[in-house]
MIKEDREN-595758 format. One record per atom (N, C-alpha, C): atom name; residue number from 1; residue in three letters; x negated, y, z negated; chain. Coordinates in pm, 1 decimal. Example, Ala and Ser with C-alpha at 12.3 -4.5 7.8 and 13.67 -1.06 7.14 Angstrom:
// MIKEDREN-595758
a:k:r:xx:yy:zz:c
N:1:ALA:-1319.0:-569.0:-780.0:A
CA:1:ALA:-1230.0:-450.0:-780.0:A
C:1:ALA:-1320.0:-330.0:-780.0:A
N:2:SER:-1285.0:-225.0:-708.0:A
CA:2:SER:-1367.0:-106.0:-714.0:A
C:2:SER:-1290.0:3.0:-787.0:A
END
This chain:
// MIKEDREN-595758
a:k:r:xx:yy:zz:c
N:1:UNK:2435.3:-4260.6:-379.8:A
CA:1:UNK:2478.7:-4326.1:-259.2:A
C:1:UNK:2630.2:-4322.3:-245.6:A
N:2:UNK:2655.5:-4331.3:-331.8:A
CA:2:UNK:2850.0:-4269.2:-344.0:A
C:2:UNK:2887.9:-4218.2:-221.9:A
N:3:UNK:2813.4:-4107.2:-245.9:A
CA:3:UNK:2885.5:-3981.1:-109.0:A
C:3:UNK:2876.5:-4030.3:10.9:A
N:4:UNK:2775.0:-4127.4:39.7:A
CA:4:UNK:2737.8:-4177.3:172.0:A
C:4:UNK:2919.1:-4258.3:235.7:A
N:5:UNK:2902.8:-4259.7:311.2:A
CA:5:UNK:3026.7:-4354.8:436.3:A
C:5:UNK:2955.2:-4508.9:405.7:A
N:6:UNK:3117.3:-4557.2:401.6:A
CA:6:UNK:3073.4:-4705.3:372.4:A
C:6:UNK:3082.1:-4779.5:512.8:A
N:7:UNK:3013.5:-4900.9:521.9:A
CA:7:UNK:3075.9:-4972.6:635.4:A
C:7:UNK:3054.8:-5079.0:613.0:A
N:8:UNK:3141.9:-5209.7:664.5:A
CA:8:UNK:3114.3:-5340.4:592.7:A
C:8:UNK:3076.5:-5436.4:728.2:A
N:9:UNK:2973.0:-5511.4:703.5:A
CA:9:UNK:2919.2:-5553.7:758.1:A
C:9:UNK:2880.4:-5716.6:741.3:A
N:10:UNK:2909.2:-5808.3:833.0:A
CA:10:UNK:2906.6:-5942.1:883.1:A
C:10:UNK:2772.7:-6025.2:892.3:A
N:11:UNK:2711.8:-6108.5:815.7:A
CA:11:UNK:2565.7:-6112.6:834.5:A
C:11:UNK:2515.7:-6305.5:799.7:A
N:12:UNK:2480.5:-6355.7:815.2:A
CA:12:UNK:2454.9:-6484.5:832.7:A
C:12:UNK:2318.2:-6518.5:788.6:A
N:13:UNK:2320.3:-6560.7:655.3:A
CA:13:UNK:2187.5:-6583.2:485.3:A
C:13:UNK:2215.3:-6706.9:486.0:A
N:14:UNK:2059.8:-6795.7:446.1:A
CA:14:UNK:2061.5:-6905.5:397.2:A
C:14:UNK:2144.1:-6898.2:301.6:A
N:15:UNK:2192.1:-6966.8:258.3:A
CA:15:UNK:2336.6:-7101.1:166.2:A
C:15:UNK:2217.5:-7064.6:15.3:A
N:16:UNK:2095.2:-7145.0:11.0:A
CA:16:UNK:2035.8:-7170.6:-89.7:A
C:16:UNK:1942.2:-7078.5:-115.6:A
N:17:UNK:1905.4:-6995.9:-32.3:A
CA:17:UNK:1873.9:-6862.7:-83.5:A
C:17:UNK:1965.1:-6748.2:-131.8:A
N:18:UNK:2101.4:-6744.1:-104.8:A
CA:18:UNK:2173.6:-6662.4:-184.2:A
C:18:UNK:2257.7:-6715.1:-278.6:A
N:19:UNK:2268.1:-6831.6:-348.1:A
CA:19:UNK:2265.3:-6861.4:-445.3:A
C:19:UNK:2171.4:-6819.4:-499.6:A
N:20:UNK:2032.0:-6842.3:-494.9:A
CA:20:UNK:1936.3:-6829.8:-585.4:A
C:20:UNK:1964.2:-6675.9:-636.0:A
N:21:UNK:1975.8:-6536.6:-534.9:A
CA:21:UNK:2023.3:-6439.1:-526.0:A
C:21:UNK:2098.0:-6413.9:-613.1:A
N:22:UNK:2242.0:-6445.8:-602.1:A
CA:22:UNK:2364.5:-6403.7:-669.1:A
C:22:UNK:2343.3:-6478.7:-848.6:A
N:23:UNK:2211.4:-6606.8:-865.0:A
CA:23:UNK:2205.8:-6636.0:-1013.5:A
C:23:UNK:2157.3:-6552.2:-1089.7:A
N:24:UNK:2018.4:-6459.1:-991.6:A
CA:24:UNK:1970.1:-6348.8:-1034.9:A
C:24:UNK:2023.2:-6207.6:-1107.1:A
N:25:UNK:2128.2:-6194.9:-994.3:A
CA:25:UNK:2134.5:-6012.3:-978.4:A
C:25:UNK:2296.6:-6094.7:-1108.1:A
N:26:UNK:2346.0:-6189.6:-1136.6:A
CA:26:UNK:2452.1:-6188.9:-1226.4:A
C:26:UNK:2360.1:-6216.2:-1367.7:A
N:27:UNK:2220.1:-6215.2:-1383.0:A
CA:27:UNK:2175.6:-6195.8:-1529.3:A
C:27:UNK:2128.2:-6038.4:-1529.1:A
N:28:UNK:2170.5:-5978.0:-1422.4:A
CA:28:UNK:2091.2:-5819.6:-1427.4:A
C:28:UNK:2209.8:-5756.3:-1422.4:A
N:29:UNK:2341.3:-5799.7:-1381.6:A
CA:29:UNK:2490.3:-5743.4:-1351.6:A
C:29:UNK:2438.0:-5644.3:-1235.4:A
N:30:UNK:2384.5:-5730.8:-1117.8:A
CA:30:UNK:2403.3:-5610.4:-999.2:A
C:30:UNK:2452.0:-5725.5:-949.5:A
N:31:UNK:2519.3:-5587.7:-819.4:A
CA:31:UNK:2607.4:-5651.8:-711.0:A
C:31:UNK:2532.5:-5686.6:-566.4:A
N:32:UNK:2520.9:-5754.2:-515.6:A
CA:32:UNK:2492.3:-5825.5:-357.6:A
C:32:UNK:2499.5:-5670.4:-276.4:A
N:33:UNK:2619.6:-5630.7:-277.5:A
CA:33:UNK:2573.2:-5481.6:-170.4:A
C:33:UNK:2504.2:-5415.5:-187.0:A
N:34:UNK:2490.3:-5367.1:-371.5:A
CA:34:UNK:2366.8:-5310.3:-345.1:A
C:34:UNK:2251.0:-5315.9:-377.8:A
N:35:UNK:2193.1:-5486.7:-363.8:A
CA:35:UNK:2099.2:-5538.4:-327.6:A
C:35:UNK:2037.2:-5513.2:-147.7:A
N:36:UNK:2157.1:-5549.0:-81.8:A
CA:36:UNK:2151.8:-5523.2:59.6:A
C:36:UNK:2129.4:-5349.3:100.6:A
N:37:UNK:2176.6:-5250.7:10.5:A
CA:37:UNK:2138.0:-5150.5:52.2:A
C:37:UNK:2028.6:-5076.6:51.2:A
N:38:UNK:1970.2:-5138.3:-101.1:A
CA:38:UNK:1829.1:-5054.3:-173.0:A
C:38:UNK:1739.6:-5153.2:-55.0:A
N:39:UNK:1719.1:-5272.1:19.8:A
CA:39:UNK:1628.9:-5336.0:60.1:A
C:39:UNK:1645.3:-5283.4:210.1:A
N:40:UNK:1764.0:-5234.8:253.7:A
CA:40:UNK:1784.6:-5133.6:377.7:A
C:40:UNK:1700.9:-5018.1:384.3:A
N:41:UNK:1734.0:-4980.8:266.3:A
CA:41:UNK:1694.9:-4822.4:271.7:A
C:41:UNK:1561.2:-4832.3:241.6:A
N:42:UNK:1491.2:-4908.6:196.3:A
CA:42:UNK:1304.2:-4932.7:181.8:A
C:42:UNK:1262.5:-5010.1:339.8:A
N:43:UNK:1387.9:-5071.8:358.8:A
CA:43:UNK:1323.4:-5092.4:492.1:A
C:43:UNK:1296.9:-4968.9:562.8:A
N:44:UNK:1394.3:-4883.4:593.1:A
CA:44:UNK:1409.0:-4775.5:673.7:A
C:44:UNK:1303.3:-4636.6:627.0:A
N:45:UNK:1255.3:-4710.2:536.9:A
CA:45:UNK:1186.6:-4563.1:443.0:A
C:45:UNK:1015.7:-4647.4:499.4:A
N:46:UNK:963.3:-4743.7:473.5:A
CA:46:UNK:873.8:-4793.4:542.3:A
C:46:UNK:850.5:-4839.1:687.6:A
N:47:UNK:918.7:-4806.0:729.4:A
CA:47:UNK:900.8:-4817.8:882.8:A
C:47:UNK:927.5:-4691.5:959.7:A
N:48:UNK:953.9:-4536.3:882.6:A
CA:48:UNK:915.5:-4425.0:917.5:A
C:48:UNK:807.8:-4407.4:856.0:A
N:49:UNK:750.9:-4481.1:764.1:A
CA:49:UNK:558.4:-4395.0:710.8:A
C:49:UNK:493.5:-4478.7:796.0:A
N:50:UNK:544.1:-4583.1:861.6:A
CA:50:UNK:447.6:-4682.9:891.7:A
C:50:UNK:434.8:-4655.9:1029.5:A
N:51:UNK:501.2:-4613.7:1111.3:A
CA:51:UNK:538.2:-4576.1:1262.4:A
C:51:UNK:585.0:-4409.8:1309.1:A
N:52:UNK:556.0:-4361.7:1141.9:A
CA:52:UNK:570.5:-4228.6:1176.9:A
C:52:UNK:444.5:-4158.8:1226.0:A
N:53:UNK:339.3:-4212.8:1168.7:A
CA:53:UNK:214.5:-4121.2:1192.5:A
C:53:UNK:168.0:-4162.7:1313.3:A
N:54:UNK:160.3:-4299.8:1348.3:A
CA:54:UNK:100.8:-4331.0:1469.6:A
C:54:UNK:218.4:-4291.5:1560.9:A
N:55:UNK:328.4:-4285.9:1548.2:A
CA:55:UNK:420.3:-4177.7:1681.2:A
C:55:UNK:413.0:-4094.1:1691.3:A
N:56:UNK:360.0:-4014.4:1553.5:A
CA:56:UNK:315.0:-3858.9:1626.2:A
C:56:UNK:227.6:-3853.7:1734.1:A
N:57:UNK:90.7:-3910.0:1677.6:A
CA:57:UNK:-22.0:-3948.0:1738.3:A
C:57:UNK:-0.7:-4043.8:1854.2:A
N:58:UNK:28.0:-4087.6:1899.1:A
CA:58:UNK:60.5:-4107.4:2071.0:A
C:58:UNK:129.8:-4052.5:2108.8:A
N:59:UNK:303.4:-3945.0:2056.8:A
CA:59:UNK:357.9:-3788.6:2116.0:A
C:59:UNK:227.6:-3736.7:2211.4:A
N:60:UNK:177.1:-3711.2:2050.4:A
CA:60:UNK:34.6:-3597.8:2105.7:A
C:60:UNK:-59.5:-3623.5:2212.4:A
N:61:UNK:-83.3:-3799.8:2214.2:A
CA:61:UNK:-171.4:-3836.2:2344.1:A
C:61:UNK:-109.5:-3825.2:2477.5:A
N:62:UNK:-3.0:-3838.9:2483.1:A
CA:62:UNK:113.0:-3889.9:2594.5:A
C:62:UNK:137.4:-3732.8:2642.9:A
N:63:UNK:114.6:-3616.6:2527.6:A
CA:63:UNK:136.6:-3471.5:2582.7:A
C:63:UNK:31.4:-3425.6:2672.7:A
N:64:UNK:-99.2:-3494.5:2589.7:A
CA:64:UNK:-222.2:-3405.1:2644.3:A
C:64:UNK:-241.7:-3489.6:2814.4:A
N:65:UNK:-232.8:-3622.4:2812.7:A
CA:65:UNK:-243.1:-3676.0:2922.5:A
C:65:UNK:-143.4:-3582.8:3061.8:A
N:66:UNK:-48.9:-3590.1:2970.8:A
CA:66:UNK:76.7:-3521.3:3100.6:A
C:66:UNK:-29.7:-3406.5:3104.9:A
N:67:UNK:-79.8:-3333.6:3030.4:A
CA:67:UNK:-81.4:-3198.8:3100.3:A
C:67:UNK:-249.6:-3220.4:3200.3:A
N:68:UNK:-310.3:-3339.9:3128.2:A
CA:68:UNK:-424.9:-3334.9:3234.7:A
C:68:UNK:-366.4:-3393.5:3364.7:A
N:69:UNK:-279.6:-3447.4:3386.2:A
CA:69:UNK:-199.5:-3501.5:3497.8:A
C:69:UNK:-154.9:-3414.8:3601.2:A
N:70:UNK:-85.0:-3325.5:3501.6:A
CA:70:UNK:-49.9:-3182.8:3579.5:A
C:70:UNK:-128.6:-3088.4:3642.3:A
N:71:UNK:-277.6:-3121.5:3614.7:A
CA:71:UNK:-383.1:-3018.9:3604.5:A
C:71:UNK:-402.3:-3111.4:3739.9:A
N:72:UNK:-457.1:-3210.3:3740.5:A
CA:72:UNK:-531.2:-3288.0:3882.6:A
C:72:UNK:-413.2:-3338.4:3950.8:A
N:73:UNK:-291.5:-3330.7:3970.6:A
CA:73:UNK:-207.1:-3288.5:4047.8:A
C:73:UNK:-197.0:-3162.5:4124.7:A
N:74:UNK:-244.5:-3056.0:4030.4:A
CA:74:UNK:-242.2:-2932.9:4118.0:A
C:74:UNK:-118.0:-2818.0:4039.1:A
N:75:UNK:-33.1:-2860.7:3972.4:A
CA:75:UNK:100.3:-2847.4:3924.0:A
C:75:UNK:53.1:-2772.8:3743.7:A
N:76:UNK:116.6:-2666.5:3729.1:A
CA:76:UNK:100.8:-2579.4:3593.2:A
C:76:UNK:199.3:-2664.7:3501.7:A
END
């Protein structure tokens, strides 16, 4: 993740949930950012398997419809 561009970012966490947080990740010696990044990047990694397949699959419905549309329109 090194190579990646950093950007710092402003964000508003329960008080007593990131304590609980920061007692944790300081008996594991990780840091808060990249706690926030690995739980980014699983976000972003599960919500393309999860919304990837069914977006293909309505692409594909939304194609075939247009073209029956086009057909009983009259239009190639």
């Amino acid at each position: 993740m090194n190579s990646k561009e950093k950007v710092r970012v402003n964000i508003t966490v329960d008080k007593e949930t990131l304590g609980k947080a920061r007692k944790k990740l300081y008996l594991f010696g990780g840091k808060l950012s990249t706690l926030f990044n690995r739980y980014l990047e699983e976000f972003v990694k599960s919500s393309e398997q999860d919304f990837g397949e069914a977006s293909l699959r309505l692409n594909e419905r939304l194609n075939e419809l247009d073209k029956r549309l086009k057909l009983v329109e009259g239009k190639k």
